[in-house]
C-alpha positions, -999 to 999 in steps of 0.1 A, spaced: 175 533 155 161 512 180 125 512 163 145 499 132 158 471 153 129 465 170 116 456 138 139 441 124 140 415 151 99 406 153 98 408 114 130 391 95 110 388 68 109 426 60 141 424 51 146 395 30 120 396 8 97 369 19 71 386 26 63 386 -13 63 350 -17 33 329 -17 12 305 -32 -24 295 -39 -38 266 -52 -55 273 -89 -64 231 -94 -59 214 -62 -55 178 -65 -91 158 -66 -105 146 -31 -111 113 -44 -79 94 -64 -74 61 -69 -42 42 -66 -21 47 -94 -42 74 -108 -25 104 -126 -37 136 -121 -31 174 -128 -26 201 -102 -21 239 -108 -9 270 -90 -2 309 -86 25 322 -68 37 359 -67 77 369 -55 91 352 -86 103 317 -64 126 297 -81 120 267 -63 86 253 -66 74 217 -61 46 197 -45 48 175 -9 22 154 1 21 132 33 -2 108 58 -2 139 81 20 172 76 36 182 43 46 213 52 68 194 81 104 178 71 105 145 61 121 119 41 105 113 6 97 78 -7 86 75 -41 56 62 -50 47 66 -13 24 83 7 55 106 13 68 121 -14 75 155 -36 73 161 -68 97 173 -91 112 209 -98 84 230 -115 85 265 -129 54 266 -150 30 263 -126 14 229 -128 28 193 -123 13 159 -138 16 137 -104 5 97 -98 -14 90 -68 3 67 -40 3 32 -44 25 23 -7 22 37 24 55 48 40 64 14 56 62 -1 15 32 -18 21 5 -18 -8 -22 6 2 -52 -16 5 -76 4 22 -88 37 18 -55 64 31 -50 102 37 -31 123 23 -24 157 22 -7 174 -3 7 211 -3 31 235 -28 66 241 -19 81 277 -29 111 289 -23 135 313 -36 176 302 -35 188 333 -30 170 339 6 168 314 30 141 330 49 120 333 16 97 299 14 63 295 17 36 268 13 0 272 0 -29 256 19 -31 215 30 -57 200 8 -68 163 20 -80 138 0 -88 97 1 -68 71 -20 -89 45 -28 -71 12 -34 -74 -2 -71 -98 -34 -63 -104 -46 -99 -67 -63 -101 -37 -76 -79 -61 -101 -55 -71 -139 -63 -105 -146 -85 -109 -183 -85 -104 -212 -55 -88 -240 -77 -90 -269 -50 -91 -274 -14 -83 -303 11 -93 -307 50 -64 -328 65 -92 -332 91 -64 -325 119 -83 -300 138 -111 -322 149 -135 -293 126 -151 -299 97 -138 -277 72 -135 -251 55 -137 -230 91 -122 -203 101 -143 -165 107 -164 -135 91 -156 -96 98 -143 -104 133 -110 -96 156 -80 -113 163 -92 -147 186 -126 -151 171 -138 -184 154 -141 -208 145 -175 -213 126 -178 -229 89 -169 -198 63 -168 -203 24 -139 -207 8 -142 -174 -9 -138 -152 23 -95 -158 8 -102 -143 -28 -108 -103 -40 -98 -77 -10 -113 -75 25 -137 -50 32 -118 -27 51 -115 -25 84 -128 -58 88 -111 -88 77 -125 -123 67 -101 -162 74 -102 -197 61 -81 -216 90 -58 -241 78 -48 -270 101 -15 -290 96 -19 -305 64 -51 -285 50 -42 -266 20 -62 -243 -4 -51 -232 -38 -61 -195 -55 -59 -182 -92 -57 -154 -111 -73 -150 -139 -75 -114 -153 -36 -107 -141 -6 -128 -130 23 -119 -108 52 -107 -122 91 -102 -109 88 -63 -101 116 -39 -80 108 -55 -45 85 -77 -27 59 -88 -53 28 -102 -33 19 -107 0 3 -134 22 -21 -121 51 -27 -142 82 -47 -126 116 -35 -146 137 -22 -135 172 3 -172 180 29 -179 158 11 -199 131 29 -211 96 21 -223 65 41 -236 33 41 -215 4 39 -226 -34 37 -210 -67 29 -221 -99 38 -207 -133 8 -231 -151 -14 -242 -126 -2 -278 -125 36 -275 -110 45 -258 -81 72 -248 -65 85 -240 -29 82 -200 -23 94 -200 16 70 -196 48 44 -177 57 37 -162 96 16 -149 119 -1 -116 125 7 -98 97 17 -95 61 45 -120 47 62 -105 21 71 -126 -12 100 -119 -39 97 -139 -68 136 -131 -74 141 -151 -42 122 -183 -58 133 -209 -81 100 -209 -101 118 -208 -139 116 -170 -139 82 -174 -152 50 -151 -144 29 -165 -113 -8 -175 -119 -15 -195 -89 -3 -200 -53 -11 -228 -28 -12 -224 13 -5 -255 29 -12 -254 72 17 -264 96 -1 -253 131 -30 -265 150 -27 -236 175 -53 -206 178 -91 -207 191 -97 -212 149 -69 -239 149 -43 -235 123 -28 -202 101 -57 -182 96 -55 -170 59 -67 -140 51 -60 -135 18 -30 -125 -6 -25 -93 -25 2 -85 -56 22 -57 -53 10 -28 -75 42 -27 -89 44 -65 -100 11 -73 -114 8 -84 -146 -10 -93 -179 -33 -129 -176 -7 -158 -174 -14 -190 -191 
Protein backbone atom coordinates (compact mmCIF):
# COMPACT_ATOMS: atom_id res chain seq x y z
CA UNK A 1 0.00 0.00 0.00
CA UNK A 2 2.44 2.46 0.73
CA UNK A 3 4.71 1.39 -2.40
CA UNK A 4 1.45 2.10 -4.42
CA UNK A 5 1.32 5.50 -3.01
CA UNK A 6 4.75 6.04 -3.22
CA UNK A 7 4.28 5.82 -6.76
CA UNK A 8 1.53 7.17 -7.31
CA UNK A 9 2.83 10.46 -5.87
CA UNK A 10 6.47 10.69 -8.01
CA UNK A 11 4.56 9.31 -11.07
CA UNK A 12 0.86 10.88 -11.68
CA UNK A 13 1.28 10.04 -14.97
CA UNK A 14 0.99 6.25 -14.42
CA UNK A 15 -2.27 6.69 -13.77
CA UNK A 16 -3.77 8.91 -16.11
CA UNK A 17 -2.61 7.74 -19.13
CA UNK A 18 -0.13 10.24 -20.25
CA UNK A 19 2.53 8.46 -20.32
CA UNK A 20 1.26 7.12 -23.92
CA UNK A 21 1.02 10.44 -25.40
CA UNK A 22 3.69 11.95 -27.52
CA UNK A 23 4.64 13.42 -30.55
CA UNK A 24 7.46 13.55 -33.10
CA UNK A 25 8.07 15.66 -35.82
CA UNK A 26 7.60 13.67 -39.44
CA UNK A 27 8.15 17.31 -41.70
CA UNK A 28 9.27 19.95 -39.38
CA UNK A 29 8.80 23.34 -40.61
CA UNK A 30 11.82 24.57 -43.11
CA UNK A 31 14.82 26.50 -41.27
CA UNK A 32 14.61 29.19 -43.71
CA UNK A 33 10.87 30.91 -44.45
CA UNK A 34 10.15 33.92 -45.80
CA UNK A 35 7.55 36.36 -44.60
CA UNK A 36 4.32 35.35 -45.78
CA UNK A 37 5.46 32.12 -47.05
CA UNK A 38 3.10 29.06 -46.63
CA UNK A 39 4.43 25.93 -45.80
CA UNK A 40 3.55 22.31 -44.74
CA UNK A 41 4.45 20.54 -41.54
CA UNK A 42 3.69 16.90 -40.53
CA UNK A 43 3.64 14.70 -37.47
CA UNK A 44 3.22 11.21 -35.42
CA UNK A 45 1.81 10.97 -32.31
CA UNK A 46 0.80 7.71 -30.36
CA UNK A 47 -2.09 7.77 -27.20
CA UNK A 48 -4.84 8.68 -29.64
CA UNK A 49 -4.76 12.76 -28.47
CA UNK A 50 -7.62 14.54 -29.47
CA UNK A 51 -6.19 17.81 -29.25
CA UNK A 52 -3.44 18.49 -31.53
CA UNK A 53 -2.23 21.86 -32.93
CA UNK A 54 1.07 23.73 -33.60
CA UNK A 55 2.69 26.89 -31.32
CA UNK A 56 5.41 28.77 -32.38
CA UNK A 57 7.08 31.79 -30.57
CA UNK A 58 10.27 34.32 -30.43
CA UNK A 59 11.49 32.08 -27.48
CA UNK A 60 9.37 29.22 -25.76
CA UNK A 61 6.32 27.57 -27.44
CA UNK A 62 5.93 25.08 -25.14
CA UNK A 63 5.45 28.10 -22.41
CA UNK A 64 1.82 29.86 -21.99
CA UNK A 65 1.18 32.67 -23.88
CA UNK A 66 -1.16 34.86 -25.68
CA UNK A 67 -1.51 34.16 -29.47
CA UNK A 68 -1.54 36.89 -32.02
CA UNK A 69 -2.30 35.98 -35.49
CA UNK A 70 -0.15 36.48 -37.99
CA UNK A 71 2.49 37.08 -35.28
CA UNK A 72 5.50 35.63 -34.24
CA UNK A 73 3.12 34.21 -31.46
CA UNK A 74 0.67 32.21 -32.54
CA UNK A 75 -1.07 28.48 -32.86
CA UNK A 76 -2.50 26.86 -35.40
CA UNK A 77 -5.68 25.47 -35.76
CA UNK A 78 -7.34 22.17 -34.40
CA UNK A 79 -5.69 19.22 -36.41
CA UNK A 80 -6.46 15.56 -36.36
CA UNK A 81 -4.84 14.33 -39.52
CA UNK A 82 -1.63 14.92 -38.76
CA UNK A 83 -0.31 17.81 -40.81
CA UNK A 84 -1.29 21.53 -40.97
CA UNK A 85 -0.83 24.05 -44.02
CA UNK A 86 0.66 27.19 -41.82
CA UNK A 87 1.88 30.92 -43.20
CA UNK A 88 4.99 32.21 -41.89
CA UNK A 89 4.98 35.45 -39.61
CA UNK A 90 4.71 38.60 -41.05
CA UNK A 91 4.65 40.95 -37.33
CA UNK A 92 6.45 40.42 -34.45
CA UNK A 93 4.45 40.42 -31.26
CA UNK A 94 4.40 44.24 -30.62
CA UNK A 95 2.54 44.43 -34.51
CA UNK A 96 5.42 45.74 -36.02
CA UNK A 97 6.30 44.41 -39.71
CA UNK A 98 9.19 42.03 -39.40
CA UNK A 99 11.97 43.75 -41.25
CA UNK A 100 14.88 41.89 -40.28
CA UNK A 101 15.74 38.52 -40.10
CA UNK A 102 13.53 36.84 -36.62
CA UNK A 103 13.40 33.57 -34.66
CA UNK A 104 11.09 31.49 -34.16
CA UNK A 105 10.40 28.35 -32.79
CA UNK A 106 7.74 26.28 -33.43
CA UNK A 107 6.53 23.06 -31.60
CA UNK A 108 3.21 20.40 -31.69
CA UNK A 109 0.60 20.74 -29.07
CA UNK A 110 -1.12 17.24 -28.00
CA UNK A 111 -3.45 16.74 -25.65
CA UNK A 112 -6.21 14.53 -24.79
CA UNK A 113 -9.63 16.22 -23.12
CA UNK A 114 -10.45 13.69 -21.19
CA UNK A 115 -7.10 13.83 -18.84
CA UNK A 116 -5.72 16.90 -17.87
CA UNK A 117 -2.39 15.48 -17.02
CA UNK A 118 -2.28 13.88 -20.54
CA UNK A 119 -0.38 16.66 -23.02
CA UNK A 120 2.78 16.60 -24.45
CA UNK A 121 4.86 18.55 -27.01
CA UNK A 122 7.29 17.29 -29.63
CA UNK A 123 10.74 18.84 -29.93
CA UNK A 124 11.46 22.99 -30.48
CA UNK A 125 12.61 23.40 -34.03
CA UNK A 126 14.17 27.02 -34.85
CA UNK A 127 14.17 28.56 -37.84
CA UNK A 128 14.94 32.36 -39.53
CA UNK A 129 12.09 34.49 -41.15
CA UNK A 130 13.54 36.41 -43.64
CA UNK A 131 11.61 39.66 -44.42
CA UNK A 132 10.04 39.84 -48.07
CA UNK A 133 12.54 42.65 -49.57
CA UNK A 134 11.19 42.65 -53.17
CA UNK A 135 7.94 44.83 -52.19
CA UNK A 136 6.37 47.13 -49.39
CA UNK A 137 9.63 49.80 -49.37
CA UNK A 138 10.07 53.07 -51.77
CA UNK A 139 11.96 52.50 -55.48
CA UNK A 140 12.25 55.92 -56.90
CA UNK A 141 13.28 59.55 -55.14
CA UNK A 142 10.80 61.85 -57.08
CA UNK A 143 12.28 65.30 -55.97
CA UNK A 144 14.21 66.81 -53.23
CA UNK A 145 14.75 70.40 -51.77
CA UNK A 146 17.53 71.80 -49.24
CA UNK A 147 15.84 74.72 -47.33
CA UNK A 148 19.51 75.41 -46.62
CA UNK A 149 18.54 75.96 -42.83
CA UNK A 150 21.10 73.80 -41.32
CA UNK A 151 24.09 75.79 -42.50
CA UNK A 152 25.05 71.97 -44.53
CA UNK A 153 24.96 71.45 -47.88
CA UNK A 154 22.57 68.88 -48.53
CA UNK A 155 21.51 65.97 -48.92
CA UNK A 156 23.48 65.04 -45.37
CA UNK A 157 22.66 62.95 -42.99
CA UNK A 158 24.79 59.21 -42.15
CA UNK A 159 25.87 55.60 -43.55
CA UNK A 160 25.54 52.26 -41.24
CA UNK A 161 26.13 54.27 -38.01
CA UNK A 162 24.45 54.68 -34.36
CA UNK A 163 22.18 57.03 -32.88
CA UNK A 164 24.41 60.71 -32.73
CA UNK A 165 26.57 60.10 -35.72
CA UNK A 166 26.78 62.51 -38.74
CA UNK A 167 26.49 64.47 -40.46
CA UNK A 168 28.53 63.77 -43.76
CA UNK A 169 26.94 64.14 -47.49
CA UNK A 170 24.85 60.65 -48.09
CA UNK A 171 22.80 60.00 -51.46
CA UNK A 172 19.46 60.37 -51.49
CA UNK A 173 18.89 56.72 -51.92
CA UNK A 174 20.20 55.69 -48.37
CA UNK A 175 15.71 56.45 -47.81
CA UNK A 176 14.51 53.93 -50.56
CA UNK A 177 14.50 49.63 -50.51
CA UNK A 178 15.10 48.21 -46.71
CA UNK A 179 18.16 48.89 -44.51
CA UNK A 180 20.63 46.36 -44.21
CA UNK A 181 19.90 45.04 -40.97
CA UNK A 182 21.34 45.84 -38.15
CA UNK A 183 22.67 48.83 -39.49
CA UNK A 184 20.62 51.67 -40.55
CA UNK A 185 21.32 54.41 -43.22
CA UNK A 186 19.50 58.66 -42.77
CA UNK A 187 18.96 61.64 -45.05
CA UNK A 188 18.55 64.54 -42.31
CA UNK A 189 15.95 66.96 -43.04
CA UNK A 190 16.21 70.47 -41.71
CA UNK A 191 13.13 72.76 -41.23
CA UNK A 192 11.84 73.14 -44.54
CA UNK A 193 13.92 70.37 -46.48
CA UNK A 194 11.67 67.82 -47.90
CA UNK A 195 12.25 64.70 -50.07
CA UNK A 196 9.57 62.85 -51.90
CA UNK A 197 9.57 58.70 -52.55
CA UNK A 198 7.57 56.39 -55.04
CA UNK A 199 6.47 53.28 -55.53
CA UNK A 200 6.52 51.78 -58.44
CA UNK A 201 6.01 47.93 -58.51
CA UNK A 202 3.18 48.30 -55.38
CA UNK A 203 1.15 51.11 -53.82
CA UNK A 204 -0.25 51.38 -50.36
CA UNK A 205 -3.52 50.30 -49.75
CA UNK A 206 -6.22 50.84 -46.64
CA UNK A 207 -5.51 47.37 -44.83
CA UNK A 208 -6.87 46.09 -41.06
CA UNK A 209 -4.52 48.53 -39.10
CA UNK A 210 -1.58 50.72 -39.44
CA UNK A 211 -0.58 50.64 -43.14
CA UNK A 212 3.06 52.00 -43.41
CA UNK A 213 5.50 53.29 -41.33
CA UNK A 214 7.92 56.23 -41.20
CA UNK A 215 11.48 55.45 -39.53
CA UNK A 216 13.55 58.22 -37.94
CA UNK A 217 17.00 57.41 -35.67
CA UNK A 218 16.97 60.10 -33.97
CA UNK A 219 17.61 60.31 -30.14
CA UNK A 220 15.77 64.42 -29.57
CA UNK A 221 12.45 64.82 -30.42
CA UNK A 222 12.69 65.67 -34.09
CA UNK A 223 9.35 66.03 -36.46
CA UNK A 224 8.48 66.17 -39.81
CA UNK A 225 5.20 66.77 -41.92
CA UNK A 226 3.67 63.97 -43.60
CA UNK A 227 1.93 63.85 -47.13
CA UNK A 228 0.49 61.28 -49.42
CA UNK A 229 -0.41 61.30 -52.76
CA UNK A 230 -2.83 59.11 -54.59
CA UNK A 231 -1.20 60.40 -58.34
CA UNK A 232 1.95 61.78 -57.72
CA UNK A 233 0.93 65.38 -58.22
CA UNK A 234 -1.64 66.17 -55.12
CA UNK A 235 -0.87 65.54 -51.74
CA UNK A 236 -2.45 65.51 -48.84
CA UNK A 237 -1.81 66.05 -45.01
CA UNK A 238 -1.20 62.39 -43.36
CA UNK A 239 -0.27 63.68 -39.64
CA UNK A 240 3.39 63.94 -37.98
CA UNK A 241 6.17 61.94 -37.83
CA UNK A 242 8.62 61.58 -34.51
CA UNK A 243 11.60 60.67 -33.18
CA UNK A 244 13.42 57.52 -32.35
CA UNK A 245 11.38 55.09 -33.76
CA UNK A 246 8.70 53.92 -36.13
CA UNK A 247 5.52 56.26 -36.71
CA UNK A 248 2.78 54.47 -37.50
CA UNK A 249 0.32 55.62 -40.48
CA UNK A 250 -3.51 54.60 -41.11
CA UNK A 251 -4.64 55.62 -44.26
CA UNK A 252 -8.40 55.31 -42.63
CA UNK A 253 -7.17 58.21 -40.49
CA UNK A 254 -6.39 60.40 -43.75
CA UNK A 255 -8.53 62.39 -45.96
CA UNK A 256 -6.61 61.31 -49.16
CA UNK A 257 -10.12 60.38 -51.42
CA UNK A 258 -9.90 56.76 -50.17
CA UNK A 259 -7.56 56.16 -52.99
CA UNK A 260 -4.40 53.77 -53.10
CA UNK A 261 -1.04 55.61 -52.02
CA UNK A 262 1.83 55.84 -54.60
CA UNK A 263 3.87 58.42 -53.14
CA UNK A 264 4.68 60.13 -49.82
CA UNK A 265 6.64 63.36 -49.11
CA UNK A 266 8.75 64.22 -45.63
CA UNK A 267 8.88 67.73 -45.06
CA UNK A 268 11.65 68.69 -41.84
CA UNK A 269 10.36 70.84 -38.84
CA UNK A 270 13.64 70.53 -36.46
CA UNK A 271 17.08 71.72 -36.67
CA UNK A 272 18.11 69.82 -33.59
CA UNK A 273 20.52 66.61 -33.46
CA UNK A 274 24.45 66.46 -34.27
CA UNK A 275 22.96 65.68 -38.15
CA UNK A 276 20.48 68.66 -37.75
CA UNK A 277 16.94 67.90 -38.50
CA UNK A 278 14.57 64.40 -38.48
CA UNK A 279 16.79 61.93 -39.63
CA UNK A 280 14.80 59.75 -42.07
CA UNK A 281 15.47 56.45 -42.33
CA UNK A 282 13.19 55.12 -44.56
CA UNK A 283 9.37 54.00 -44.76
CA UNK A 284 8.05 50.47 -45.03
CA UNK A 285 4.20 49.27 -45.99
CA UNK A 286 2.54 47.10 -43.85
CA UNK A 287 2.53 43.48 -45.25
CA UNK A 288 -0.89 43.52 -44.83
CA UNK A 289 -1.63 46.81 -46.88
CA UNK A 290 0.50 46.60 -49.93
CA UNK A 291 -0.91 46.69 -53.03
CA UNK A 292 -0.98 46.29 -56.88
CA UNK A 293 1.20 49.43 -58.86
CA UNK A 294 -1.05 52.59 -58.49
CA UNK A 295 -1.29 54.96 -61.27
Amino acid sequence: MVYGVSLFLLAPWAVSGAQNLSVTWSRPPPLQLTTGQTFRVEWLSTGAPDHMHVHWHPVDPTAPFGPIPNSTADVSGLNHDGFALLTAPMVHENGLPISCPTVVRYAVHVASASDVLASNYSSVVQITVQPRQMLGYPDVILDYFDSGLAGIPGPFGGYDVTVGSGPVPVSLDVVLGADPCPHTNFLSLPTGSYVTVGFTDESITNGPEADFFIEEIGDVEEIAEVYVSPNYTDFFFAGIAHAGGRTPFDLSQINAGGESIVALRLVGFSLDGISPGFDFAGVEISPTSIGPPGV
